[in-house]
C-alpha positions, -999 to +999 in steps of 0.1 A: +000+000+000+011+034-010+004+063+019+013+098+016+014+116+053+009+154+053+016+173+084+027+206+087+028+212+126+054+196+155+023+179+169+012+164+142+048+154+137+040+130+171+013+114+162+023+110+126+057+091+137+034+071+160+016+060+127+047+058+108+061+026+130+028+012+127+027+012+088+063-002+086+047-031+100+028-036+073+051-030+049+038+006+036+054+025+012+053+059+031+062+097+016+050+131+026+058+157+048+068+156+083+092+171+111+122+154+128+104+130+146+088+117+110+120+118+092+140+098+118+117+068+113+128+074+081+100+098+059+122+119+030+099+149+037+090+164+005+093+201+024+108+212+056+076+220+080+097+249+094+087+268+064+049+261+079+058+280+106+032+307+112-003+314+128-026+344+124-043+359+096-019+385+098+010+363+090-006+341+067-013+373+043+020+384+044+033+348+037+006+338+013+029+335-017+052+313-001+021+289+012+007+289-026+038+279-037+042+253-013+007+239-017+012+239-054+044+218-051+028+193-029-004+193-048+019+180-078+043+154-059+000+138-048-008+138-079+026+125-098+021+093-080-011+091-066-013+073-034-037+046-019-042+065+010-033+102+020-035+109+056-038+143+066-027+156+107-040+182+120-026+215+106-066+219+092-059+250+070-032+234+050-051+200+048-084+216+039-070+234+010-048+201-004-079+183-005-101+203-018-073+205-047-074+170-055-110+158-050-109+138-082-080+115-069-108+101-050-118+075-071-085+057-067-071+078-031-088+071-001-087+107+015-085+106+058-078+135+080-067+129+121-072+151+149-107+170+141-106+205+137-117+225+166-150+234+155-168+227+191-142+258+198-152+283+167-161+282+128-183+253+133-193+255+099-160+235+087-176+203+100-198+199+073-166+212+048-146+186+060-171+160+063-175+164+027-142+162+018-130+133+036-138+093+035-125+093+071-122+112+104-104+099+132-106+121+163-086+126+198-119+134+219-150+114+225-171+146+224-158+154+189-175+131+167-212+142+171-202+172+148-191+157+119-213+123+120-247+149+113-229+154+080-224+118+076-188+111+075-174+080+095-159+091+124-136+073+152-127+079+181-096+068+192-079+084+220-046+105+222-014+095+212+005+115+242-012+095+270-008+061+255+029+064+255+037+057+293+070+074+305+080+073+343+078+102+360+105+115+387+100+145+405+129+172+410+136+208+415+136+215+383+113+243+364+107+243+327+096+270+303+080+262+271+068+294+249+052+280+213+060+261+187+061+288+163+084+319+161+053+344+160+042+328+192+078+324+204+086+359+200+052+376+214+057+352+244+093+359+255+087+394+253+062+391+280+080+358+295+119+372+296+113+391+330+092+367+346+118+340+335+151+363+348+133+370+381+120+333+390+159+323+384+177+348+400+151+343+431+149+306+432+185+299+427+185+259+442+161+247+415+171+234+376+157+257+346+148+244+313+135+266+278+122+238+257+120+237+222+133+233+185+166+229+172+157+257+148+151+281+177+179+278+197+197+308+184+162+328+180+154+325+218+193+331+228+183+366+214+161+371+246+167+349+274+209+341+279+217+333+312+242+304+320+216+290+349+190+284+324+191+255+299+180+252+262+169+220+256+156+209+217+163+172+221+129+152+221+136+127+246+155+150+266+125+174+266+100+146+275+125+137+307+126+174+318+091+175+318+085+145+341+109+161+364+094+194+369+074+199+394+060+234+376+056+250+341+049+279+327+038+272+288+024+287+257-016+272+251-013+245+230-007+207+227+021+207+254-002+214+281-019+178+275+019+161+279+023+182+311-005+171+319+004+133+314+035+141+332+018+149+363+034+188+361+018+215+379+014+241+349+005+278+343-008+289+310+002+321+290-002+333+256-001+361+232+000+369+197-007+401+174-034+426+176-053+416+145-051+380+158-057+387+186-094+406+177-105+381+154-101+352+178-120+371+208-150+377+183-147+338+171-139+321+198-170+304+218-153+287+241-142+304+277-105+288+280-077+279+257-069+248+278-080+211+268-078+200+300-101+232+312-121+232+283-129+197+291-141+198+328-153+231+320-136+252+348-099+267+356-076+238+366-045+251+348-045+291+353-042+311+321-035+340+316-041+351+280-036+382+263-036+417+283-040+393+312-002+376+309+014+402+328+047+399+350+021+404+378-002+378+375+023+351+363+047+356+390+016+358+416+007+322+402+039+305+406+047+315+437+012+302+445+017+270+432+051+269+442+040+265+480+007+260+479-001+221+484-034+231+480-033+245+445-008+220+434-032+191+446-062+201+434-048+202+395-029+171+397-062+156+408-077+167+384-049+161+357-049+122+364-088+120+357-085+134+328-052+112+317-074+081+320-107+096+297-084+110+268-070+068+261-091+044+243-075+014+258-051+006+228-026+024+207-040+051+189-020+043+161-024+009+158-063+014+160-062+036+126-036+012+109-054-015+121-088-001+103-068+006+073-056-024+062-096-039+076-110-021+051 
């Protein structure tokens, strides 16, 4: 069987080399794009998702030219050998447009997207785009499917990939940092997080600090924070053992909340971005957090502090809270093993979808 992956976005990049090992088993030929984690089980990525690297309206317009090109490239490496299946991850923009490209592949392509688009969360109206689009959803929530079955695609349900993978966790002294996982993000984020990270450091000087990251930037973030009692990790494996360790976090909303959450790690949320962004998501956005596991039990178990409310103030208020408060610190890792257990469908994400694939 022939499979293209496409994923444009370091999460996706997880659970897409989840699914990679699994369709080595059975002997797939595999091609596509992917980040590091694809390509060292061994995808050639057709482009570098680096150059993917943006959120916001704003920065998609300025960029647009480069994305056409891009999607115009990939659009002819799908169609120069047409897959079996092409399995789209996340990145719902990108995907969305890519398929809606190559809609008459699908009388030989089976077409499947994973990871739903959050339309529970705003622009609800993509469930019935998608659900036209695809053959196939496969989705990380329970809740999720509802949406997209009223349109009548095939949905399942089967679980996230980040709390299948069981990694012991060892608590120390140590403190991570984690901004975004895209320079936009990175860079609105440090501005606000630089004094906040200088000031925790210099005043808690027995503990172990940790920035986490991306190989590609290490130098970028050395531009704000360069102290030599704070450590820039990029290092996958490495990152995953720092977070098991810490017993707090401060990081940017976004997928990485879910593995701090696996990992047991108190965590405060922050986030920023531009001012057009930032309008067009407060007049979109229906839900009242940016947090899964928030979102979820539908109340504040991780703080956040989005926006004009991620100020030094508040952030530093909350860690020294959480810090010393047993209290604080009990109630969300209550909390964050309850919602461990409900995000795992008793199996191997990955091996559920492959497993499906080569059923049908």
């Amino acid at each position: 069987m022939k499979v293209t992956i496409i994923t444009t976005e370091a999460s996706g990049d997880f659970l897409g080399a989840a699914l990679y090992k699994e369709l080595k088993k059975r002997k797939a030929y595999i091609n596509g794009i992917g980040g590091k984690l694809l390509t060292n089980e061994g995808l050639n990525s057709w482009v570098s998702i680096h150059k993917f690297n943006t959120i916001g309206l704003f920065e998609v317009l300025i960029r647009l030219p480069k994305f056409l090109k891009i999607l115009n490239y990939v659009e002819h490496k799908i169609r120069e050998n047409p897959p079996d299946l092409l399995i789209t991850i996340d990145s719902p923009s990108f995907s969305y447009r890519l398929v809606k490209r190559i809609q008459d592949l699908r009388t030989k392509t089976k077409i499947v997207h994973y990871v739903a688009p959050t339309v529970w969360a705003w622009k609800e109206y993509r469930a019935k785009i998608f659900s036209e689009l695809y053959d196939k959803l496969y989705t990380l929530f329970k809740f999720e499917n509802k949406f997209f079955r009223k349109y009548g695609l095939s949905t399942k349900w089967v679980g996230h990939q980040i709390f299948y993978e069981k990694k012991k966790i060892s608590k120390s002294k140590t403190i991570c940092f984690l901004p975004g996982s895209r320079e936009v993000e990175i860079r609105k984020n440090l501005t606000k997080m630089k004094n906040i990270i200088n000031d925790i450091t210099l005043k808690y000087k027995n503990y172990k600090f940790y920035i986490l990251t991306f190989d590609y930037y290490e130098k970028f973030i050395k531009q704000f924070i360069n102290r030599k009692n704070i450590t820039i990790v990029t290092s996958q494996s490495k990152k995953q053992k720092i977070m098991s360790e810490s017993i707090l976090a401060i990081a940017a909303s976004g997928s990485v909340t879910l593995e701090l959450c696996k990992y047991q790690t108190p965590t405060i949320v922050v986030y920023d971005t531009n001012f057009f962004t930032k309008i067009i998501l407060k007049i979109l956005v229906k839900v009242k957090f940016a947090s899964l596991i928030n979102i979820f039990f539908n109340k504040e178990i991780l703080p956040e502090f989005l926006f004009e409310d991620f100020t030094y103030k508040n952030v530093f208020r909350e860690f020294d809270a959480l810090l010393f408060d047993k209290k604080k610190r009990d109630k969300q890792l209550k909390y964050m093993k309850v919602f461990s257990t409900k995000m795992l469908n008793n199996e191997n994400p990955a091996k559920i979808i492959v497993d499906q694939i080569f059923k049908n």
